[in-house]
N, C-alpha and C positions, 0 to 999 in steps of 0.2 A: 660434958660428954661429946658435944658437937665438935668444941676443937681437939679434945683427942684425936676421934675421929677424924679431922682434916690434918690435922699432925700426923697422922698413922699411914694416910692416901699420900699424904709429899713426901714421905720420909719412902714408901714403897716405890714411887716414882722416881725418887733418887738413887734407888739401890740398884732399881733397873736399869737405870742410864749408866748407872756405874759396872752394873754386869755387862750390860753390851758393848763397851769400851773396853773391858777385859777380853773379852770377846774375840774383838776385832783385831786386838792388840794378841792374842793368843794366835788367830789365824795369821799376822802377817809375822811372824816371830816363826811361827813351824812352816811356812813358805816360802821365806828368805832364808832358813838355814838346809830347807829341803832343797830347794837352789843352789844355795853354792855346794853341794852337797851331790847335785849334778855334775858342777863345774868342775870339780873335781874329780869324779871319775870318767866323765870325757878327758880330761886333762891326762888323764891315764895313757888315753890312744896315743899320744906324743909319745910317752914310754917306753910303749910298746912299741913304736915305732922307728926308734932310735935302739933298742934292744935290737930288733929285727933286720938294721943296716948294721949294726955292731958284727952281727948272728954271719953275714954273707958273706963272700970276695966282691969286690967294688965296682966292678961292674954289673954285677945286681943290685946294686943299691937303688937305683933309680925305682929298679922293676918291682924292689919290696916297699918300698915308698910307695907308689901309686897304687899296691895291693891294699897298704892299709887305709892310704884313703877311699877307696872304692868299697873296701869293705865298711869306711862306716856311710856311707854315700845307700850304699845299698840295704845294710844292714837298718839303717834309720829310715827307709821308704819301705822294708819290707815289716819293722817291726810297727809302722805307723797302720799299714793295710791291713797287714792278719795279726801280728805277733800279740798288742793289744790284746787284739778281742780274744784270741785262744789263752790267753792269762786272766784277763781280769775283767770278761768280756759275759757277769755274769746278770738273772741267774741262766745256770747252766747243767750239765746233763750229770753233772760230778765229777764226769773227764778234761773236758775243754769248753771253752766257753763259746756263747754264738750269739755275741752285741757287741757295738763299737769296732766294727768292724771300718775302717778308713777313719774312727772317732769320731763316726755317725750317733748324733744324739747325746755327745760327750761335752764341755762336764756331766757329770752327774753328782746327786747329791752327797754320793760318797768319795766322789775324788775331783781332781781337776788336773790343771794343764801341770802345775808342778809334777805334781806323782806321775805325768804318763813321760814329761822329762827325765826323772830318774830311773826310771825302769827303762827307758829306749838308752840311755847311758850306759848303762849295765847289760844290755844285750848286745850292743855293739863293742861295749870291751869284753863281751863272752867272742865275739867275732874277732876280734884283734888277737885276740890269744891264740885259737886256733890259726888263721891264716899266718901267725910267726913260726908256727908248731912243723907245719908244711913248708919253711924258706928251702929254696933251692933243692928241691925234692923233687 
C-alpha cells in the first residue's frame, strides 16, 4: 500500500510537469500566432497606403504618404494613452472603460502585451482607411 501510494505521488507529479509544459507550450503557440497576426494587419497600413497614392494625382502622393504615416504615428500614441483603457480598460461602468489608461498597471492577468499589439493594429488600420477615404478632399 506504501508503494502504491508513492507510485500514485510520482505519477501525479509527473502529470503536473507535464501539464505545465502544455501550458507554456499553449501560451507561446497563441502568442506567436497573435503576433504575426499583428504583423499582419499592420502590414495592411502599406496597402492602404499604396491604394491611397494609387487613389491621388502625383503630386499628392508625397502628402498621402506622410498622412498615412502620421496617422499610424498618432493613431498608435493615442490608442496606447486612452484608446486601450476606453476598450478594454475594465471593470468599467458598462460604457467605457477607466484603467490602463498609458497601460498603467498593464499586463494584467487577463491579457498582455500581445493582445494590446493587436488591437492598437486594428485601430490604426481603422485610421488608415478613413484618412484614404478623405484623399484630396
Amino acid at each position: 500500500a506504501a508503494n502504491a501510494t508513492a507510485v500514485a505521488n510520482y505519477l501525479c507529479t509527473q502529470f503536473d510537469a507535464i501539464s505545465k509544459k502544455f501550458s507554456d507550450t499553449t501560451y507561446a503557440i497563441d502568442n506567436t500566432y497573435l503576433l504575426f497576426s499583428a504583423y499582419l494587419v499592420f502590414a495592411m497600413q502599406l496597402g492602404f497606403a499604396m491604394l491611397c497614392a494609387g487613389s491621388v494625382r502625383a503630386k499628392n502622393t508625397m502628402n498621402i504618404m506622410l498622412t498615412n504615416v502620421l496617422d499610424a504615428a498618432a493613431g498608435g500614441l493615442s490608442y496606447y494613452l486612452f484608446g486601450f483603457a476606453f476598450a478594454f480598460g475594465a471593470p468599467s461602468n458598462g460604457f467605457i472603460g477607466r484603467h490602463f489608461f498609458g497601460l498603467r498597471d498593464y499586463p494584467s492577468p487577463a491579457g498582455d502585451y500581445s493582445f494590446f499589439l493587436y488591437q492598437w493594429a486594428f485601430a490604426i488600420a481603422a485610421a488608415g482607411i478613413t484618412s484614404g477615404s478623405i484623399a484630396e478632399r
